[in-house]
C-alpha positions in Angstrom: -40.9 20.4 -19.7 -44.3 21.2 -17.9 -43.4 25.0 -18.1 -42.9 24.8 -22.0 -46.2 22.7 -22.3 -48.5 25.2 -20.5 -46.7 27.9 -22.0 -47.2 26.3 -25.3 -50.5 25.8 -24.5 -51.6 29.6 -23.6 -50.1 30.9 -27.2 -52.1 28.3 -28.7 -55.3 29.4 -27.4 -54.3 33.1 -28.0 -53.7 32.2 -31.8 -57.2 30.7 -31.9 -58.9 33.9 -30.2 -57.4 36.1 -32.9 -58.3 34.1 -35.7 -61.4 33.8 -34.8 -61.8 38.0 -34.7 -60.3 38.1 -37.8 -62.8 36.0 -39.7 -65.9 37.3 -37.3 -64.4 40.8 -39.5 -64.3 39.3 -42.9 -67.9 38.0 -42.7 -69.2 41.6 -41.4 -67.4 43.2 -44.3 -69.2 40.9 -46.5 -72.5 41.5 -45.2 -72.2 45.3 -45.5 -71.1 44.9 -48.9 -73.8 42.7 -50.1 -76.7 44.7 -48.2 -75.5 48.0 -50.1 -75.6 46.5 -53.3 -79.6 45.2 -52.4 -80.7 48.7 -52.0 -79.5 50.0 -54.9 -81.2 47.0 -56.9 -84.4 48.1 -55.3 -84.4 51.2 -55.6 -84.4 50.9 -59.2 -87.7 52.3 -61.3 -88.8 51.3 -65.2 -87.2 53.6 -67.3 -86.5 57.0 -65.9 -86.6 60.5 -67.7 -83.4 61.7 -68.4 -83.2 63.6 -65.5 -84.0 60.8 -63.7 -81.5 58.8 -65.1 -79.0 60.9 -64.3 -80.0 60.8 -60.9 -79.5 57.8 -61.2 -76.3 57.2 -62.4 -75.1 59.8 -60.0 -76.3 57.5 -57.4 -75.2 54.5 -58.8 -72.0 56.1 -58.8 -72.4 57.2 -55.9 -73.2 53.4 -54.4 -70.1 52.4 -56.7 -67.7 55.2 -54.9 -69.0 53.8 -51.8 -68.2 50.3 -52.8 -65.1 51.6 -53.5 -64.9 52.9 -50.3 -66.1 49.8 -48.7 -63.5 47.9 -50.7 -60.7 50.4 -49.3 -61.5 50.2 -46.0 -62.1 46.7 -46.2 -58.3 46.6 -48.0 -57.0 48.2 -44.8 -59.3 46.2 -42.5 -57.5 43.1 -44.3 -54.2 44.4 -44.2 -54.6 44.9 -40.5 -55.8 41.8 -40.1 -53.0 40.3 -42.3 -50.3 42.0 -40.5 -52.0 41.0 -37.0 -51.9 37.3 -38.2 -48.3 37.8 -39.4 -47.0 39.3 -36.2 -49.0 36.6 -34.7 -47.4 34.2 -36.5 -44.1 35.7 -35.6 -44.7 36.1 -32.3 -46.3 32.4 -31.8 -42.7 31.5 -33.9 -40.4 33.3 -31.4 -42.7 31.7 -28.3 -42.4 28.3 -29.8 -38.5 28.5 -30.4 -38.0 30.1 -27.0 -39.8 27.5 -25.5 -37.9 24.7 -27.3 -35.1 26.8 -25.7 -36.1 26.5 -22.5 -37.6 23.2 -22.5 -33.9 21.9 -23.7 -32.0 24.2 -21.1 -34.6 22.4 -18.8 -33.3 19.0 -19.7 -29.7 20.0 -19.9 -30.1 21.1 -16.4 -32.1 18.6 -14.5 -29.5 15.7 -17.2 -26.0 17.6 -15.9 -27.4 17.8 -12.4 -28.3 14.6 -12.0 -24.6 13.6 -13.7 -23.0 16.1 -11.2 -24.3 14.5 -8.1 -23.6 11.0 -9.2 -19.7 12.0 -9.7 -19.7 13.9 -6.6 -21.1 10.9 -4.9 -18.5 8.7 -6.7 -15.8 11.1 -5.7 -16.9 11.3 -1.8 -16.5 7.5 -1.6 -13.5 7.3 -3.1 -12.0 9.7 -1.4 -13.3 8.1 1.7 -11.8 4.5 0.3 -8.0 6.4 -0.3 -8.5 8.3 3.2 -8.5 4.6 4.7 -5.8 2.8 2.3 -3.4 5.5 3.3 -4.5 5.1 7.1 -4.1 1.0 6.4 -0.5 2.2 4.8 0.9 4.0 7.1 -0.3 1.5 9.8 1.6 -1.2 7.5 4.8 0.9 7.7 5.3 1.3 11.0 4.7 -2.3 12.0 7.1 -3.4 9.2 9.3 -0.5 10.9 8.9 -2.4 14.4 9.4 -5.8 12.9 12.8 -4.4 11.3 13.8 -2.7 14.5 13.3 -6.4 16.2 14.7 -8.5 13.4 17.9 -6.4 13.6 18.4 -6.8 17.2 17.2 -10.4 16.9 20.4 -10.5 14.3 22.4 -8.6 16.5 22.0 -11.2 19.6 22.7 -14.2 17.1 25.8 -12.6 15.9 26.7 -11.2 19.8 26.2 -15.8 20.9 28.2 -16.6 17.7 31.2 -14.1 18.9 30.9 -15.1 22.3 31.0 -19.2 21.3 33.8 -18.4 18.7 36.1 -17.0 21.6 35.4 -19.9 23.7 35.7 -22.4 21.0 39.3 -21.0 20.3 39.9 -21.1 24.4 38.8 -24.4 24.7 40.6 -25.6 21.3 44.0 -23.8 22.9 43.1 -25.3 26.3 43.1 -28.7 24.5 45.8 -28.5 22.7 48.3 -27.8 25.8 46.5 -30.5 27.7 46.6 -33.2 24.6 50.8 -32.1 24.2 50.9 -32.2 28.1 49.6 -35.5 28.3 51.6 -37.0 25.2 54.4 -35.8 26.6 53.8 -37.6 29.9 52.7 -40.7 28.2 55.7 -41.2 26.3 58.0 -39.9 29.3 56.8 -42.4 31.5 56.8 -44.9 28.9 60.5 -44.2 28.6 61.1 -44.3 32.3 59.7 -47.7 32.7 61.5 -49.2 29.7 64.7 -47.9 31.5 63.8 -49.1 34.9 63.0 -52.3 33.4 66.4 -52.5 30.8 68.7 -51.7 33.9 69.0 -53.6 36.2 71.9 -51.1 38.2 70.8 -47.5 37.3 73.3 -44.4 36.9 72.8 -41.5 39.7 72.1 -40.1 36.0 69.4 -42.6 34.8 67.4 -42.4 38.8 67.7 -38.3 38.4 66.0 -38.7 35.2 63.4 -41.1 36.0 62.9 -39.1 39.3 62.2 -35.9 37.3 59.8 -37.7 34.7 58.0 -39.1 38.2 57.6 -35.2 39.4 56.6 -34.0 35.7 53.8 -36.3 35.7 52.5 -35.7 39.4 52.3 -32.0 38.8 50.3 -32.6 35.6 48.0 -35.1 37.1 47.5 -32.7 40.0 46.4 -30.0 37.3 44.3 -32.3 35.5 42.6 -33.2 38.0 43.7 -36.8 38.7 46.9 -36.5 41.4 48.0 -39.8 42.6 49.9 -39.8 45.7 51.9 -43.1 44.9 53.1 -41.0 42.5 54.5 -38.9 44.2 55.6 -41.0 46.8 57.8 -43.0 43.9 59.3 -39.7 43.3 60.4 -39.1 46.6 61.7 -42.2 46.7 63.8 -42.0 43.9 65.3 -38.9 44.9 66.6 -40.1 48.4 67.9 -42.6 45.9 69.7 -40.4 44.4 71.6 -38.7 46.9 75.6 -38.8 47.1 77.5 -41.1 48.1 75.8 -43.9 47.0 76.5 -47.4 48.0 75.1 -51.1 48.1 72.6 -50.6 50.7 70.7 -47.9 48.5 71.2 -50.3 45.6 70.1 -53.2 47.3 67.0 -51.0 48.6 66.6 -49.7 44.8 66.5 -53.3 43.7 63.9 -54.2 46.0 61.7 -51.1 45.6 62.1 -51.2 41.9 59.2 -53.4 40.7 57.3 -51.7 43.3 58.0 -48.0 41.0 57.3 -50.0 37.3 54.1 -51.2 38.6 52.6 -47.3 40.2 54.7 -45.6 36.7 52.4 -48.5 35.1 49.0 -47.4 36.8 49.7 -43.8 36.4 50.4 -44.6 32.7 46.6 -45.9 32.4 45.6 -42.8 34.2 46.8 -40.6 31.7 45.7 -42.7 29.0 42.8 -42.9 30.3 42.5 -39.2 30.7 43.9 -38.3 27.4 40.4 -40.4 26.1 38.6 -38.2 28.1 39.9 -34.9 26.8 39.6 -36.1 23.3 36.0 -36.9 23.6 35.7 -34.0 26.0 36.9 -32.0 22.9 35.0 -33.3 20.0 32.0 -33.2 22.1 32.8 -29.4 22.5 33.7 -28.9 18.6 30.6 -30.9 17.8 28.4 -28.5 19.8 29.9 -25.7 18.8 29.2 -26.6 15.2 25.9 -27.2 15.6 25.6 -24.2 17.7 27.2 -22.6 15.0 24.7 -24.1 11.8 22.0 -23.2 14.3 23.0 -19.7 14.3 24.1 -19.4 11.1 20.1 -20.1 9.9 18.2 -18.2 12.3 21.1 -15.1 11.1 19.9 -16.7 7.4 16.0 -16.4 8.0 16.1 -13.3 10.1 18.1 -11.6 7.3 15.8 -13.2 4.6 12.8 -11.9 6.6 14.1 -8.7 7.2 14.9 -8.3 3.8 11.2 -9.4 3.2 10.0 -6.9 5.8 11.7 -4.0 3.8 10.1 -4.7 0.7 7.2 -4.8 1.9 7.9 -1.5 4.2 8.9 0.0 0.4 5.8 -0.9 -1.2 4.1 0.4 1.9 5.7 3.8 0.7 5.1 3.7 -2.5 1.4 2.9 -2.0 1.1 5.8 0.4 2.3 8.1 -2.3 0.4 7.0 -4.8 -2.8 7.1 -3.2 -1.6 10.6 -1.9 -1.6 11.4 -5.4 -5.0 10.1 -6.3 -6.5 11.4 -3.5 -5.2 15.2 -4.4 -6.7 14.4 -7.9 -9.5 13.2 -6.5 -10.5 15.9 -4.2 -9.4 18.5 -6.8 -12.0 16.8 -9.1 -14.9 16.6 -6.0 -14.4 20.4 -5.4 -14.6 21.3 -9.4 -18.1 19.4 -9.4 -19.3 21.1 -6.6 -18.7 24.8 -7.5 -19.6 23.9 -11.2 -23.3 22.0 -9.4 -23.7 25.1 -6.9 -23.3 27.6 -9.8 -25.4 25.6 -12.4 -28.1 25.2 -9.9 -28.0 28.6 -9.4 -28.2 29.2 -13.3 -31.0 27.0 -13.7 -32.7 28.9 -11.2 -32.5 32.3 -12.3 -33.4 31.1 -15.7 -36.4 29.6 -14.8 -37.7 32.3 -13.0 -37.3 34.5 -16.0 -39.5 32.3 -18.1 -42.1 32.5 -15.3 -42.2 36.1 -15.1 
């Protein structure tokens, strides 16, 4: 703009110089022109002879051819001057549109340049911004990528305990099972064999083998459940020498005498087992009720694990997704950056060359 001004300014002052020739010419003309026509006037006498007046006519025309003259050369002097003042005009015209020229490439220039930087500025920090989302992304994944790996081992210990309790539950369901039959079956034997030994009051060989075996039965049990009792076993020894051929009064008598002694330890051993089939029921629905809770506890850490994990692989997804995208955008991005700064390096050098052309 300063350029086009003093530029401008220097044509401006040439057109003045010129014009001011041009008239300094016109009034020199006119001068000449005026002083010629003086000295004729003077020259003048009162009424010549004839050959005077014919002098005198051949010098008025000779004043009037150089008038003429004058006129002529001042024609051509005016034409020169006309045709300096026109290519002056044309050449102050071509100045002043070339100037316009410049002074708007100017402005273009410095306007684009300034434009230029501000996007490449734009694009640097947004580049810089996408550089550290994808960094922040990437990081994301392979957290959620460890937090999966845990939660599915997590899951896989939960579902390892469940197994492992499961089995156990079913031993310790099978277990009770053949201890509960074991110990109903001993209940009601010895029930039976004291209801006989009670009802009769001269037992069969039959009857005291029976009774005898019932009396073993339950001592081996009790001895496997934990709770032998040696009168038991003692009564079934007993009844066994009992039993032995021939038999006679003597072994009756001593039957007889022995017998109430038998009821009453077939009685106690009765509210043994009793007392130990309580105990393996509650010892069983203490079991089943751990195992269930065991079993709901599982279940819902398997449940929130799962839920999490689920979670965690949404979240790895949009991880992924983001990473991609801002992949994406920053090829764009840097693309774009390197387009402005070729187009800014080769405008700047444009601008350049230009303006040193107008300065020379």
């Amino acid at each position: 703009g300063d350029l086009a001004q003093v530029r401008a300014s220097g044509s401006i002052v040439w057109r003045g110089a010129v014009a001011r020739a041009a008239m300094g010419l016109r009034r020199f003309l006119a001068i000449v022109a005026v002083v010629g026509a003086r000295s004729g006037s003077v020259l003048q006498e009162p009424r010549p002879n004839l050959t005077a007046w014919k002098e005198t006519k051949a010098a008025e025309k000779d004043a009037a051819d150089g008038a003429v003259k004058v006129q002529q050369k001042k024609g051509a002097v005016d034409k020169a001057i006309e045709m300096l003042e026109g290519l002056q005009t044309q050449i102050l015209a071509e100045g002043e549109a070339e100037a316009a020229s410049f002074n708007k490439f100017a402005c273009f220039c410095k306007d684009t340049t300034k434009d230029k930087i501000a996007a490449i500025q734009r694009g640097e920090d947004d580049k810089t911004q996408l550089s550290a989302d994808i960094a922040e992304a990437f990081s994301k994944r392979d957290q959620l990528d460890t937090k999966i790996g845990e939660l599915q081992d997590h899951i896989g210990t939960l579902q390892s305990d469940v197994k492992v309790a499961t089995e156990l539950r079913h031993k310790d369901a099978t277990l009770y099972t053949a201890n509960s039959e074991d110990l109903t079956g001993a209940l009601d034997a010895l029930e039976g064999a004291i209801q006989k030994l009670k009802a009769s009051k001269s037992p069969s060989l039959a009857q005291l083998k029976s009774v005898s075996e019932t009396m073993q039965t339950a001592a081996l049990l009790a001895d496997a459940l934990g709770f032998g009792s040696a009168e038991a076993s003692q009564a079934a020894t007993k009844l066994v020498m009992l039993q032995q051929e021939p038999a006679n009064e003597v072994r009756m008598e001593d039957y007889k005498f022995k017998s109430d002694g038998i009821i009453k330890m077939l009685e106690n051993l009765v509210v043994q087992f009793r007392d130990e089939k309580v105990q393996v029921d509650k010892t069983e629905v203490s079991s089943m009720s751990a195992y269930d809770n065991m079993m709901q506890t599982k279940t819902d850490e398997v449940k929130a694990a799962t839920h999490e994990m689920t979670e965690s692989k949404k979240k790895k997804d949009n991880a992924i997704e983001e990473i991609a995208s801002s992949n994406q955008q920053l090829t764009t991005v840097e693309a774009t950056l390197k387009d402005d700064k070729e187009y800014t390096n080769t405008l700047s050098s444009m601008c350049s060359e230009k303006a040193k052309t107008w300065d020379q």
